[in-house]
N, C-alpha and C positions, 0 to 999 in steps of 0.2 A: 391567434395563438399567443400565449402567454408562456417565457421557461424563465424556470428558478432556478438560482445559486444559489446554492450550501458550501458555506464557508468556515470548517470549524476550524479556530485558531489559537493560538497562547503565545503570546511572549518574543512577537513576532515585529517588532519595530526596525532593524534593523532592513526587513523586506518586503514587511507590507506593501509598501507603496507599489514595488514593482506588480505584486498581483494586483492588486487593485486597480492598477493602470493597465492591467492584461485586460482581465473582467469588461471594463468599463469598455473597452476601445474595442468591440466586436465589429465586424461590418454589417451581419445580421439586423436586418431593420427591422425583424417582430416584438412584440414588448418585453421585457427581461425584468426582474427584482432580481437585488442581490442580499442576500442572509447574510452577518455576518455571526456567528455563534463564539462568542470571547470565552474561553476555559481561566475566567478571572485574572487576565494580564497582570502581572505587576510593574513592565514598563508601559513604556508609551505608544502601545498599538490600540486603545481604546481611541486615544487622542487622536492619532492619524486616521484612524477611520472614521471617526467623529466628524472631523475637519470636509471631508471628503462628503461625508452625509449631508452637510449643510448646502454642499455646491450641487447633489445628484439626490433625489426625494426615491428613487430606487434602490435607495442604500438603505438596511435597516441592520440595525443590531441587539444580539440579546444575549443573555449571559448562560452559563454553562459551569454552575459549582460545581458540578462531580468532576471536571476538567479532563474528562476524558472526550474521546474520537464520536465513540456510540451516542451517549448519552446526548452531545453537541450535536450531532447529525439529525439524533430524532426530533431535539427540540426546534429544529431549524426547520425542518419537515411539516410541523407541526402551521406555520408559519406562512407555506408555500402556496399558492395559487397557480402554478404553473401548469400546463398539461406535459412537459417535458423534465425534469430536474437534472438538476448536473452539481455531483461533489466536487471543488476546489479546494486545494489544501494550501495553508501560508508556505512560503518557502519555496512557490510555484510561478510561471510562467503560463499565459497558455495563447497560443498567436487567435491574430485577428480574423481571421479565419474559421476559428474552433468550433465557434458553433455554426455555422453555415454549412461545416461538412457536416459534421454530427448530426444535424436534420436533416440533410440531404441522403446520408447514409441511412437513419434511420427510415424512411422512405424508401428506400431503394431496396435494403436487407429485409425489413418487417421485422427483425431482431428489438428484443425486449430492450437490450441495454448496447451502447458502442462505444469505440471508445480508441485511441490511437497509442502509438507508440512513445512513450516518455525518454526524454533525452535526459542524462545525469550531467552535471555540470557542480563542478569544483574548483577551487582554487590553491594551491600550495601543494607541494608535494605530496603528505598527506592526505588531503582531499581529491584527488587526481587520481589516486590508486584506492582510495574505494572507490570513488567511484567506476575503476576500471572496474574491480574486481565484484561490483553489484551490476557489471552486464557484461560480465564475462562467461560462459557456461560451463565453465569449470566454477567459478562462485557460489552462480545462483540457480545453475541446473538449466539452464535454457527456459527464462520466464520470458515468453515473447512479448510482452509490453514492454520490457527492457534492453528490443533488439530493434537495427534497424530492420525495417520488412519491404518488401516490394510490392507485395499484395495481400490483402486483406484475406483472413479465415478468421473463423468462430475460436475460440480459445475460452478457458476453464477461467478466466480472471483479470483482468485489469484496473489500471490507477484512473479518474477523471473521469467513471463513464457518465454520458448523457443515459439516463432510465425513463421511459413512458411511465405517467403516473399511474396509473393501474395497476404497474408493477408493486407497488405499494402497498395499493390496495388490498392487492390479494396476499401480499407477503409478511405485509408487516413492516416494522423497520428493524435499524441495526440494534444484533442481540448487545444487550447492555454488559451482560456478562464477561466480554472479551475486549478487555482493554487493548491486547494488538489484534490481529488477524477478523476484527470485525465487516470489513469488506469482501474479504477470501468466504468468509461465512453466509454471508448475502449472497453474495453471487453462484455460490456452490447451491443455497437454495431455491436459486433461480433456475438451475440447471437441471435437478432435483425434479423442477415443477416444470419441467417440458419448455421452459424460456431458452433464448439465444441468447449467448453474447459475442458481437461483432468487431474486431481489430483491423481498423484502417490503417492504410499509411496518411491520409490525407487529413487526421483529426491530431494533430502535433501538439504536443504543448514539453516543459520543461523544470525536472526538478534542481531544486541546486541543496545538495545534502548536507552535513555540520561535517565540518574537517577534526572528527574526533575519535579516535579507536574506543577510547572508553564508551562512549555514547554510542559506537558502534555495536560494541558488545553488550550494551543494556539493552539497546533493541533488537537486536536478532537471540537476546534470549528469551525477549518475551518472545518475540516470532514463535520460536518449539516451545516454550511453554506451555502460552493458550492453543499451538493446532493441534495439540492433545482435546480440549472442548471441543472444538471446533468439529473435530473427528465425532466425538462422542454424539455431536448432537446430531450431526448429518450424517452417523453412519458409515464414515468410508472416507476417504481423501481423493481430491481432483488427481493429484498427479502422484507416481512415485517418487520425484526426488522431495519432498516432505518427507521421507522416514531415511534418506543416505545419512545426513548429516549424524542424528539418533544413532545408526547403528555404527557408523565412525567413530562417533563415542563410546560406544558398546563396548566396540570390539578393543581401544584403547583401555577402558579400566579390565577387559578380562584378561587382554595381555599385562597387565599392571599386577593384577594379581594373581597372574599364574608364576612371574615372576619372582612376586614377593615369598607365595606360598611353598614353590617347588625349584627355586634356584634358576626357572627354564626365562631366558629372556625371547623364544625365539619368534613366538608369536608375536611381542609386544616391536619385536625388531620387524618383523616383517608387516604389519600392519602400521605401524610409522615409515617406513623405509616407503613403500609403496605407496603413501600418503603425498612424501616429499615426492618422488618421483612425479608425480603425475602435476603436481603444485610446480615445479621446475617446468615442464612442459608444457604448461603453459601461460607459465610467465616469459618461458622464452618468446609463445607464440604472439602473445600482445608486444612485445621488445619489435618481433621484427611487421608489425601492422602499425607501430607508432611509435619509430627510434629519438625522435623528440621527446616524448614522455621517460625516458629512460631510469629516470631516475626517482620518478614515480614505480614505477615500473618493478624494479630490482624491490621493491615493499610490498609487492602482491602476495608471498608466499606465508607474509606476517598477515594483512590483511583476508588471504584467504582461510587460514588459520580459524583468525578472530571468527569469522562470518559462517564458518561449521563448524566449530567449539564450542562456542555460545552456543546459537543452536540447537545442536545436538544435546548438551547440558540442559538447556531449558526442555527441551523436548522427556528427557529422563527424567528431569524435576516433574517435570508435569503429568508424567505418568502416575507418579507415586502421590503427586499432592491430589488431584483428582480421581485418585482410584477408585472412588465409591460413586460417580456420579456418571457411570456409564447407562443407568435408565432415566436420568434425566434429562431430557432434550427438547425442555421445553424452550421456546423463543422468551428472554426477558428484556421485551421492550416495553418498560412502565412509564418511559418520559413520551414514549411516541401513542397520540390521541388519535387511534386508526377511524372512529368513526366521527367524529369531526373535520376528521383530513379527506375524508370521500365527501362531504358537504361543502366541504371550502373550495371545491374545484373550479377554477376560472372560466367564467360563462362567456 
């Protein structure tokens, strides 16, 4: 048995190593290659991966001009020999361990795809309350990849899964179209097509996120932006809280302008009122699960703010910018070579 990493990256010097030094350090003794897919660096992550290739002949690396997720993934894919694949993202951790469960699980489940619970990890105040507030379930709605778990169930989605390559086969790769939510989109297709996907406690590994609101709010606008396509293509959405954020916004500009229109504030008070409430409650509730963080902590109601505004906004945006492209739902994977990648399968 042969598994492949897919590793698409950018700009990622400050951390590469520490994945790289995840990767490499498996206890799994079956053979492994690792992809790395560069979305054209302009510091010096080419270099330390480089360096790294010359000491390990299972390191390869290939380049990725559109410098997106999709497009990196399929060309990595493209590449792969493995009869198992596993996506790695820079900026990641994953223990020595991970793939030893991950096979092991996959065996045990028969699940298409597995995959474990992701820990956040940050540093400064700032970074400390997103990250509280991306596995809180007042945040992020209860996305079980972002929880601890005690026992494994099937779940609509996760970060890091190992996938049999079949799965591939039959599905295609990631739609190129959806610069974020191109893994929500996979996976929904997998679901879709009668596959499993299987969340362990035992397949661990660890994000460490950018300590920036700003960049906060550019990514979770595309988040609602593109699950507008994403809906389109597949029809339907895994979970409800994909459309709270959406109509949290709704219902703030229609209290805005009922305001503005009819003098009436009362709706727009009571849909914010009720917002803050519920934001208070539970930031109290993290304050008293980790009075050390405190002061991260007392920034959740700004962070949680950020993380369903954006959203929500890009989710509106995205209704209106894609409004005509609700019979399109074709897959646009043009980088990913589906029948060559059924030839290249490791004998």
């Amino acid at each position: 048995m042969k598994i492949s990493f897919i590793l698409p990256i950018r700009n990622e010097e400050s951390f590469i190593e520490k994945t790289i030094q995840s990767v490499l350090s498996q206890t799994s003794k079956v053979s492994q290659e690792f992809i790395f897919v560069d979305g054209m660096s302009c510091d010096d992550t080419t270099n330390i991966i480089n360096n790294y290739k010359k000491q390990d002949s299972r390191i390869s690396i290939i380049d990725n001009p559109e410098c997106i997720v999709s497009t990196g993934f399929n060309r990595g894919l493209n590449k792969t020999t493995g009869e198992v694949i596993i996506r790695v993202d820079g900026h990641s951790e994953i223990t020595p361990d991970f793939l030893e469960n991950s096979l092991r699980i996959l065996k045990e489940t028969q699940a298409e795809c597995v995959g474990g619970p992701t820990k956040h990890i940050a540093d400064g105040i700032v970074g400390r309350a997103i990250t509280i507030s991306q596995s809180s379930y007042f945040g992020v709605g209860g996305v079980a990849f972002r929880k601890k778990i005690q026992k494994g169930g099937y779940v609509d989605t996760l970060a890091f899964g190992a996938y049999k390559r079949e799965v591939f086969e039959n599905l295609g790769g990631y739609d190129e179209e959806l610069v974020r939510n191109q893994d929500d989109e996979f996976n929904f297709r997998l679901i879709q097509s009668g596959g499993k996907i299987w969340l362990d406690p035992s397949i661990k590994s660890t994000y460490y996120p950018r300590n920036s609101l700003i960049k906060l709010f550019k990514q979770y606008f595309q988040y609602g932006f593109y699950k507008i396509r994403l809906m389109q293509k597949r029809r339907g959405f895994a979970s409800w809280r994909h459309l709270v954020p959406g109509i949290f916004v709704l219902s703030l500009l229609i209290g805005f302008f009922l305001f503005i229109i009819i003098s009436d504030p009362f709706f727009l008070f009571l849909v914010g009122m009720s917002y803050l409430l519920f934001s208070l409650i539970f930031t109290l509730l993290e304050i008293f699960k980790s009075p050390k963080h405190v002061f991260s902590i007392i920034l959740l109601p700004i962070t949680f703010f950020i993380l369903h505004f954006s959203y929500g906004l890009g989710f509106l945006l995205g209704i209106l910018w894609f409004w005509n492209k609700w019979k399109d739902r074709k897959v646009k994977d043009h980088h990913f070579d589906k029948e060559n990648f059924k030839i290249n399968t490791n004998a």
